[in-house]
C-alpha positions as CSV (number, residue, x, y, z in Angstrom):
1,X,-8.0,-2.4,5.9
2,X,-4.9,-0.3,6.2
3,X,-6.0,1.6,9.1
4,X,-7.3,-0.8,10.7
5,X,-4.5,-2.7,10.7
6,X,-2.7,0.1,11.4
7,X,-4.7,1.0,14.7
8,X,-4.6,-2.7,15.7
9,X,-0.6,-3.1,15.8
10,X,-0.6,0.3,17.2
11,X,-3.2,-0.6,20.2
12,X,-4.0,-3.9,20.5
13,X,-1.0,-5.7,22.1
14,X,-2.8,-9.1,21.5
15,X,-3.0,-8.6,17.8
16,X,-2.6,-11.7,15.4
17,X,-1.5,-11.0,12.0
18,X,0.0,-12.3,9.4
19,X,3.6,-11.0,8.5
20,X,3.1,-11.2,4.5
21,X,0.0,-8.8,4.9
22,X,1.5,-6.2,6.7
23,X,4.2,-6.3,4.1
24,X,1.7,-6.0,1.6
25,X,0.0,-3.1,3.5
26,X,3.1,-1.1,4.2
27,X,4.6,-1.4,0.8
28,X,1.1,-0.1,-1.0
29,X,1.1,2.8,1.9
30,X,4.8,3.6,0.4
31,X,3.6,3.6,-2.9
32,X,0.7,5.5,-2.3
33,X,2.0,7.9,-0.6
34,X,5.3,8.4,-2.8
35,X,3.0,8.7,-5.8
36,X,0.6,11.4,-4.0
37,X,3.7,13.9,-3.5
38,X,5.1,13.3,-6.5
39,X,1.7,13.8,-8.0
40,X,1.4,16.9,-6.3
41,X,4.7,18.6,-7.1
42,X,4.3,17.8,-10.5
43,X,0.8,19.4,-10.4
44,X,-0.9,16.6,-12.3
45,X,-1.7,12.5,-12.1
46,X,0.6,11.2,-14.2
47,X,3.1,10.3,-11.8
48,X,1.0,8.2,-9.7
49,X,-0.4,7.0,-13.2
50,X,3.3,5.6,-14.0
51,X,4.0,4.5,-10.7
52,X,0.8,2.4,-10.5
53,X,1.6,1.0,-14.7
54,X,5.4,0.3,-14.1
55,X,5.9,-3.9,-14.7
56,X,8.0,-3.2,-11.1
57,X,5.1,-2.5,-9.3
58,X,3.0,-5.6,-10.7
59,X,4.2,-8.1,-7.7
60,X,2.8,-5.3,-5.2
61,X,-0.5,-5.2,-7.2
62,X,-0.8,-9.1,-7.1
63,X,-0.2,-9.0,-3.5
64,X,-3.0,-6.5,-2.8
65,X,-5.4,-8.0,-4.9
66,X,-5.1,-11.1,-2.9
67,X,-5.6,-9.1,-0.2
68,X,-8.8,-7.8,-0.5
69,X,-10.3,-10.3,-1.9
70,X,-10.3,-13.1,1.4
């Protein structure tokens, strides 16, 4: 769904969306991706393990959830 999305806004000039999902999508990308180099420089899991536990990130979760699931 994220790259597809992605691809869309990037190509499709006629492309409808919804403002709340691409919010959703771009915030996950941030947190996915801040987790995987964290992850890596750390040389284990357990910072993408706190980032995706943390009470901060439970809104996000939520969001996603919702999501995926239409």
């Amino acid at each position: 769904m994220f790259w597809d999305t992605y691809n869309s806004l990037k190509h499709t000039p006629t492309y409808e969306y919804n403002p709340s999902d691409i919010v959703t999508l771009g915030d996950s990308g941030a947190l996915l991706l801040l987790g995987a180099l964290l992850s890596r420089i750390a040389g284990s899991k357990r910072p993408m393990e706190v980032l995706c536990q943390s009470h901060r990130t439970e809104h996000l979760k939520q969001n996603v959830r919702r999501l995926m699931n239409r």
